[in-house]
C-alpha positions as CSV (number, residue, x, y, z in Angstrom):
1,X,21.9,-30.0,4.0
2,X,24.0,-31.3,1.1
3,X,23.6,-29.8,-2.7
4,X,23.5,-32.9,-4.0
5,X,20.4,-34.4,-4.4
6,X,19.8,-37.1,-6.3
7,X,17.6,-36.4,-9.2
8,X,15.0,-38.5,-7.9
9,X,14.4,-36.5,-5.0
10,X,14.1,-33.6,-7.1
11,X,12.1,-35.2,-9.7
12,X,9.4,-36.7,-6.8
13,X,8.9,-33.2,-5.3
14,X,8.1,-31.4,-8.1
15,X,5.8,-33.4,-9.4
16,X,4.6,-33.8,-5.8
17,X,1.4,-32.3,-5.2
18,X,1.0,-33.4,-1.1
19,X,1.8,-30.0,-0.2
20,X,-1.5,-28.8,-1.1
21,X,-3.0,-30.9,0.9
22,X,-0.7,-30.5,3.4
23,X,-1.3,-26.4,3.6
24,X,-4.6,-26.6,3.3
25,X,-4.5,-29.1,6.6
26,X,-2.4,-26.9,8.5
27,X,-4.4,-23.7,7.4
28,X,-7.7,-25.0,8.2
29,X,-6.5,-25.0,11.7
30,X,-3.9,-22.7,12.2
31,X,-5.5,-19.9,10.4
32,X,-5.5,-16.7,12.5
33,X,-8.9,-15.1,13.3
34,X,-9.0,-11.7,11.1
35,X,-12.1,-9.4,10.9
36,X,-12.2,-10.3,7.0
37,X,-12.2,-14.2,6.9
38,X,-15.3,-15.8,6.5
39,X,-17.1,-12.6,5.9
40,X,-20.2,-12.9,4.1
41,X,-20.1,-9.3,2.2
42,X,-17.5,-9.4,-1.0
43,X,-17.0,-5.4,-0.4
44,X,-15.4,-6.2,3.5
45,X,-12.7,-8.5,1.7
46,X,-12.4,-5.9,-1.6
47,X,-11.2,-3.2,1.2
48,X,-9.1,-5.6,3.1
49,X,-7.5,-6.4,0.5
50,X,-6.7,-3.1,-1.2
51,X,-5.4,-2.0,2.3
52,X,-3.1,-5.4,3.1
53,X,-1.2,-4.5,0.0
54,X,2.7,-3.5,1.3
55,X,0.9,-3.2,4.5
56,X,1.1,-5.5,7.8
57,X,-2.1,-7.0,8.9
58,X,-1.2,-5.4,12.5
59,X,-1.0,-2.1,10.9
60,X,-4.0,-2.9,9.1
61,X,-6.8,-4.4,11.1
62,X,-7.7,-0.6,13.1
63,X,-7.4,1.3,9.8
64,X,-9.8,-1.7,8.7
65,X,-12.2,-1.4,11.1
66,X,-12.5,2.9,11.7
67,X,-13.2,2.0,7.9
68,X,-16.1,0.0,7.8
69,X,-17.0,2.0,10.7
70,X,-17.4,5.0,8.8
71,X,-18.4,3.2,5.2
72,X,-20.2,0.2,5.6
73,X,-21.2,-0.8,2.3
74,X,-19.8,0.0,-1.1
75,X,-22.9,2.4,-1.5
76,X,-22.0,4.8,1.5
77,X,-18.2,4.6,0.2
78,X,-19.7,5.8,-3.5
79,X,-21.5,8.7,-2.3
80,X,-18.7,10.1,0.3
81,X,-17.5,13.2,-0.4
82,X,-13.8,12.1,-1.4
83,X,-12.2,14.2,2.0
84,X,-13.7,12.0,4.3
85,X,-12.3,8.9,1.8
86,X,-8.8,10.2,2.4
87,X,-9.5,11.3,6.0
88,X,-10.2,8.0,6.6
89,X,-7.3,6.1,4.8
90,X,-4.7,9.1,6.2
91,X,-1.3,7.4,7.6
92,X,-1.5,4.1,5.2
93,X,0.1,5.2,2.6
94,X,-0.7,5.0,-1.0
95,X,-3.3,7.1,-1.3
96,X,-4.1,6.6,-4.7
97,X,-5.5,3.5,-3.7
98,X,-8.3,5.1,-1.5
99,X,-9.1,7.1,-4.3
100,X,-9.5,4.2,-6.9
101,X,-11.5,2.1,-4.2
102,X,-14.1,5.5,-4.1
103,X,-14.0,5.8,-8.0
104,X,-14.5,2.0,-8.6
105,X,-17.4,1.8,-5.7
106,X,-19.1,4.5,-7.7
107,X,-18.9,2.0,-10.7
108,X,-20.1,-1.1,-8.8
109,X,-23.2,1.1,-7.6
110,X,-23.8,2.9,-10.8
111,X,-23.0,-0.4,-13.2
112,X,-23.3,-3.4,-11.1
113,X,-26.4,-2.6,-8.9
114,X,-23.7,-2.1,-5.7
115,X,-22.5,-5.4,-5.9
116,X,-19.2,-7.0,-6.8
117,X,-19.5,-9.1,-10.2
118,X,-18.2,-12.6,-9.6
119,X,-16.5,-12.5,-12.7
120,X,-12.4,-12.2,-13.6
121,X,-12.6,-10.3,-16.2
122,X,-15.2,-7.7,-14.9
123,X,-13.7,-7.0,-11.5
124,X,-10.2,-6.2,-13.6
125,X,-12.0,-3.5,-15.0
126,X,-12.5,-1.7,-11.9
127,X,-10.0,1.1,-10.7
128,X,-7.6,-0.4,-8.2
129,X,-8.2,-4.0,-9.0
130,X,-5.2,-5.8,-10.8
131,X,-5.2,-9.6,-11.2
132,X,-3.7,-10.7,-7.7
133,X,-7.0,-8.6,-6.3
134,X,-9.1,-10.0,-8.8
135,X,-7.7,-13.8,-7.9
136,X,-8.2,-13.2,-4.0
137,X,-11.9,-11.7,-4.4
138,X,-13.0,-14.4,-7.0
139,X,-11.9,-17.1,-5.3
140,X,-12.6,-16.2,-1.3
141,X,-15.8,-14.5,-2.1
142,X,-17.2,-16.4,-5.0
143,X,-15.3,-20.1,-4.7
144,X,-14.4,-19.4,-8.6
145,X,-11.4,-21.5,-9.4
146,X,-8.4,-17.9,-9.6
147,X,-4.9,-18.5,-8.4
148,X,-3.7,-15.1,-6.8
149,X,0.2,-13.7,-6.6
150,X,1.1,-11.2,-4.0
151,X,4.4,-10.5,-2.2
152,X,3.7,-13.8,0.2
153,X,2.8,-16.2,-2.4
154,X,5.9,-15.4,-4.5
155,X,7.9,-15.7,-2.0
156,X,6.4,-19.3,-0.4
157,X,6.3,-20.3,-4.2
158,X,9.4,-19.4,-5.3
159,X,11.0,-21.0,-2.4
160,X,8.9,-24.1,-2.7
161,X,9.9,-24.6,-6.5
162,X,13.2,-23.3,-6.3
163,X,12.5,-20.5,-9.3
164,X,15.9,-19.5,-9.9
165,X,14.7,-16.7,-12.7
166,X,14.1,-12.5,-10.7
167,X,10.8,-13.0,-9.1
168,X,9.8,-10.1,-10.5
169,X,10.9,-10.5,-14.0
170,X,8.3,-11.3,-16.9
171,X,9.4,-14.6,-16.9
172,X,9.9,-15.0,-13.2
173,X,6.3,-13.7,-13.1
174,X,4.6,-15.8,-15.4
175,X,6.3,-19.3,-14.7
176,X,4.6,-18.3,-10.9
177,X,1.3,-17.9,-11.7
178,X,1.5,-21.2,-14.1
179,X,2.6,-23.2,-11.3
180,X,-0.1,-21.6,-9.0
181,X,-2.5,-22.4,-11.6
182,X,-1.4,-26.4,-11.8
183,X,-1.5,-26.8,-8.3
184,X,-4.8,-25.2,-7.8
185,X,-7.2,-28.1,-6.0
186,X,-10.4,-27.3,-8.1
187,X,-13.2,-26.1,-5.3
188,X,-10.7,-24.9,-2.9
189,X,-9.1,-21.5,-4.7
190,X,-10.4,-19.8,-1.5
191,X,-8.2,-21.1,1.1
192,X,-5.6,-22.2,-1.1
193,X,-5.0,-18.5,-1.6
194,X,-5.7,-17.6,1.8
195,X,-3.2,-20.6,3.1
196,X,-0.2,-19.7,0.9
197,X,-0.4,-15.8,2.4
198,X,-0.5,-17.3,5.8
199,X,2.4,-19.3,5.2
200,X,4.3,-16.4,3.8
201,X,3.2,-14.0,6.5
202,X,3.7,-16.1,9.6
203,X,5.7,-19.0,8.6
204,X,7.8,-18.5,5.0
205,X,9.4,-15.2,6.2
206,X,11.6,-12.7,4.1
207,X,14.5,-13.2,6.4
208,X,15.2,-15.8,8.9
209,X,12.2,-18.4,7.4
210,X,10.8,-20.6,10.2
211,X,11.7,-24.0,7.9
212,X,12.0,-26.3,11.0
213,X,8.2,-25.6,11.8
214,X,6.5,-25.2,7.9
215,X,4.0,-27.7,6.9
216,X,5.7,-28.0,3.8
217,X,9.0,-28.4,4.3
218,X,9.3,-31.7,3.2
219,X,8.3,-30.6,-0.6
220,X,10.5,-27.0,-1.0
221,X,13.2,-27.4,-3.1
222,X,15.2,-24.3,-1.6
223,X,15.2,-25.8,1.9
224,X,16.5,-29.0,0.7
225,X,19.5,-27.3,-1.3
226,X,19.7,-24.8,1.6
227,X,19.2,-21.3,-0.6
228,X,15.8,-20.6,1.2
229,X,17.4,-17.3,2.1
230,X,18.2,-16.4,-1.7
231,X,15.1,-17.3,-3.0
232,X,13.1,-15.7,-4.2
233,X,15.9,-14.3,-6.6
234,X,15.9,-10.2,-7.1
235,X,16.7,-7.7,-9.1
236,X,19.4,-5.4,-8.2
237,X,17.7,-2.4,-7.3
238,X,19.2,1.1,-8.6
239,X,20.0,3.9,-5.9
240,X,17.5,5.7,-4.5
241,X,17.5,9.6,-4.7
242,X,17.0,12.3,-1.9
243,X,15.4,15.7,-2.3
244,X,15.8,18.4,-0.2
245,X,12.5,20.0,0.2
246,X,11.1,23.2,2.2
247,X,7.7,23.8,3.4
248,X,6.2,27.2,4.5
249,X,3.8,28.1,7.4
250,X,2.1,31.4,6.5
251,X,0.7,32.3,9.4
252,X,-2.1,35.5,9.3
253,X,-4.1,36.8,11.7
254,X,-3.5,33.6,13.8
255,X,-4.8,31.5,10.8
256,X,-2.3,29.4,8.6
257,X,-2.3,29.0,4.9
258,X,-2.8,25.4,3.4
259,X,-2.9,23.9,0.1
260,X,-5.1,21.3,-1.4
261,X,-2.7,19.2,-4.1
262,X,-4.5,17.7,-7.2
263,X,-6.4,14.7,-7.3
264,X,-3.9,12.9,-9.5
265,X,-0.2,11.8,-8.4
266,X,1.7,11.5,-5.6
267,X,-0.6,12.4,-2.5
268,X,-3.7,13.4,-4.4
269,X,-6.2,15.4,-2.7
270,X,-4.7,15.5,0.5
271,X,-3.6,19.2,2.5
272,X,0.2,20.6,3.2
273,X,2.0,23.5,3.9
274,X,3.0,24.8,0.6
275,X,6.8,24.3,-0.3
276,X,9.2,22.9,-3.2
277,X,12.2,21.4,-4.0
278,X,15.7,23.0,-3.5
279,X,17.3,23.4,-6.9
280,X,21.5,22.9,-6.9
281,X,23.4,26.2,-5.3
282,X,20.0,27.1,-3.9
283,X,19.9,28.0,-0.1
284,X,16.9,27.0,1.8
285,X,15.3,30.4,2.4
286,X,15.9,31.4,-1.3
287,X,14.4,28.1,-2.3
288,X,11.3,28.6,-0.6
289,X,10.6,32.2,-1.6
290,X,11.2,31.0,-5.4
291,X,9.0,28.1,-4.7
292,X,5.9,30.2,-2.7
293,X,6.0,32.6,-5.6
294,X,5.5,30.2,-8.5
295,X,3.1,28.2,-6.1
296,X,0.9,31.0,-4.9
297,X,2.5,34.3,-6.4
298,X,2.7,36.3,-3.7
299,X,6.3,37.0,-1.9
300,X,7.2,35.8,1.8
301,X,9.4,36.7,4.8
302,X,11.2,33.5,5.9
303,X,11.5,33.2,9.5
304,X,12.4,30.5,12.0
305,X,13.2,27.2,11.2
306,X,10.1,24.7,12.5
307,X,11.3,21.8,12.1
308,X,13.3,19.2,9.9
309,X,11.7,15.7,9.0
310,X,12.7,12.5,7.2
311,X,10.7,10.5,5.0
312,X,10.7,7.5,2.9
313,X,8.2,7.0,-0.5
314,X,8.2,4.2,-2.6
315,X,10.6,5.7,-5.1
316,X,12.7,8.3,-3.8
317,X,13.5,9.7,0.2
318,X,13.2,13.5,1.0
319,X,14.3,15.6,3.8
320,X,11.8,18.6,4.7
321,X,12.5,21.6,6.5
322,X,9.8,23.7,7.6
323,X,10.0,27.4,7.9
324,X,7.5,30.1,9.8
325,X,6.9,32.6,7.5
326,X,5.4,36.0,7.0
327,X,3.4,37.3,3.8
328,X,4.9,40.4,2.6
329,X,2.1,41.4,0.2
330,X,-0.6,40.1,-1.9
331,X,-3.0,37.7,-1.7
332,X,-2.1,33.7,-2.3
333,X,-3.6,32.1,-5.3
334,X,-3.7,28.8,-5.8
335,X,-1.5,28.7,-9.5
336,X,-0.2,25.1,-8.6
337,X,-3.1,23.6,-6.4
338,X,-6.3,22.5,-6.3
339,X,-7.5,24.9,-3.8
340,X,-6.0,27.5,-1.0
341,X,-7.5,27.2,2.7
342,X,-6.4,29.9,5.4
343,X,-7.5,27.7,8.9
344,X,-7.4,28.1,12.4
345,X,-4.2,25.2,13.7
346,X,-7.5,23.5,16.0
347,X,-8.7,22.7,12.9
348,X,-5.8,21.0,10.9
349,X,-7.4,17.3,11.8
350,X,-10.2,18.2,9.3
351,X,-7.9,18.4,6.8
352,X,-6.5,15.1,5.5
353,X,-2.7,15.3,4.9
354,X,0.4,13.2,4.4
355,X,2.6,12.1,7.4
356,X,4.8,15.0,7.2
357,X,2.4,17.6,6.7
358,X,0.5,15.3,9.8
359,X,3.6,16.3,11.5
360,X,4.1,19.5,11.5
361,X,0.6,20.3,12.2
362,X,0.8,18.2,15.5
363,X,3.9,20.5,16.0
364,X,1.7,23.5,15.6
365,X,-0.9,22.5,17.6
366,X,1.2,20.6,20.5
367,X,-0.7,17.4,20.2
368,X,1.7,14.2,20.2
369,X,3.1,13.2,16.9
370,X,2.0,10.2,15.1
């Protein structure tokens, strides 16, 4: 389609608000059927939304439901010991949200008689819960009036508008939630919410948008000048670095030794095989003996080579290699953990661990990797 566009056009779809209407329409009955919609229970949507954040619904909806199989109701979530929380949310990623959804339910039950407060404001102040979460929660389970922004509705919005500022940006940022806020139809938050992440999720795509079949299409700016595919606008992302990282099984006495990490940071609470990174001109065996001695001060033999695994986090990529390993003398303390376990390998799924540590005790115990 051509770029120019008389000013009219561009003028009457801007100030154009049909498209609400529109959406709304084509939600209301193209909406797929997911365990959370229409749910009576504020907590059911709270966790479904915590977990659909940089997840797929697909990838969500079993996690969802072993969930609520295992905490019902914010009260059984508060008073879990947090092991079975991360057991439960192992293989999604993230898991400081599982944490902040166990510290915040212990607020709710302690503070807010284990119920959600139907207020902005208030559910901001809960761990975990920033303003797109507060926006979806107030408005699907309270019908308060609260635009919401996540990755879909930037995307559908930028497109639709044509924002030609970084998404992402402080500006980009705030002119989206303005115009989410202008074109909010009072009394219908809820599925105007709900209907702009469908759009984005089935319809509004990051690649390849489905344009020819969108409710909307008449209205988006981007389609008509034909830049759907650059919008919405981002920021050049720096390099990403790569660690190379070792891990030791000690085995004794046909137990192995694993390490709790600490609540905070990257992969709080959860289990591994205790390792480091490689420091420049370091070889992989000396690497791992420097490592296991500041970890657990103790010395180790390094034996065969277990295994080497590839893994992506949000921020940086790491290769692992794994190492059997012998302890020479000594007993392990835990100088850079939480807590030190020696367990039998039939075990290890009592444990809750990251996916490579998941790995590598699958390996150990021949079961089929995740």
């Amino acid at each position: 389609m051509s770029a120019h566009i008389p000013l009219f056009f561009v003028a009457t779809r801007i100030m154009n608000a049909l498209f609400v209407q529109n959406l709304l329409n084509w939600y209301r009955s193209h909406a797929r059927q997911l365990p959370w919609r229409g749910h009576p229970d504020p907590y059911v949507v709270w966790i479904s939304e915590i977990m659909l954040q940089q997840t797929r619904v697909e990838t969500v909806i079993p996690y969802f439901e072993r969930w609520l199989a295992r905490f019902p109701s914010v009260q059984s979530l508060a008073k879990a010991d947090q092991q079975a929380v991360l057991q439960q949310w192992e293989g999604m990623g993230y898991y400081s949200r599982a944490r902040n959804l166990q510290r915040a339910a212990r607020i709710v039950v302690a503070q807010y008689d284990g119920k959600l407060p139907a207020d902005l404001a208030e559910l901001q102040k809960l761990p975990g819960i920033g303003r797109y979460t507060a926006g979806a929660i107030a408005s699907i389970c309270f019908g308060l009036d609260a635009p919401a922004l996540d990755g879909n509705i930037r995307r559908v919005m930028a497109r639709l508008f044509n924002i030609t500022e970084v998404a992402r940006s402080t500006e980009g940022e705030k002119h989206l939630w303005g115009l989410l806020s202008e074109y909010l139809p009072p009394g219908e938050a809820g599925d105007y919410n709900q209907s702009l992440m469908e759009l984005g999720a089935r319809i509004c795509t990051p690649r390849t948008p489905k344009c020819a079949s969108c409710p909307i299409n008449d209205a988006c700016l981007a389609f008509a000048l034909g830049v759907q595919e650059q919008r919405p606008v981002k920021k050049q992302k720096p390099p990403v670095p790569h660690y190379t990282v070792t891990a030791a099984v000690i085995q004794r006495n046909g137990q192995i030794l694993i390490a709790r990490r600490h609540n905070e940071g990257l992969l709080g609470g959860l289990w591994e095989f205790p390792g480091g990174k490689q420091e420049p001109g370091e070889s992989l065996p000396d690497c791992l003996k420097r490592e296991i001695c500041e970890e657990l001060g103790v010395n180790v033999d390094i034996g065969t080579p277990l295994g080497v695994y590839d893994h992506a986090y949000s921020h940086f990529k790491i290769t692992l290699h794994a190492f059997d390993c012998t302890l020479l003398a000594g007993e392990p303390h835990p100088l850079d953990h939480a807590a030190l376990e020696w367990v039998l390998p039939t075990t290890f799924d009592d444990y809750p661990m990251g996916k490579i540590d998941r790995l590598i005790a699958n390996s150990l115990t021949s079961l089929p990797k995740l």
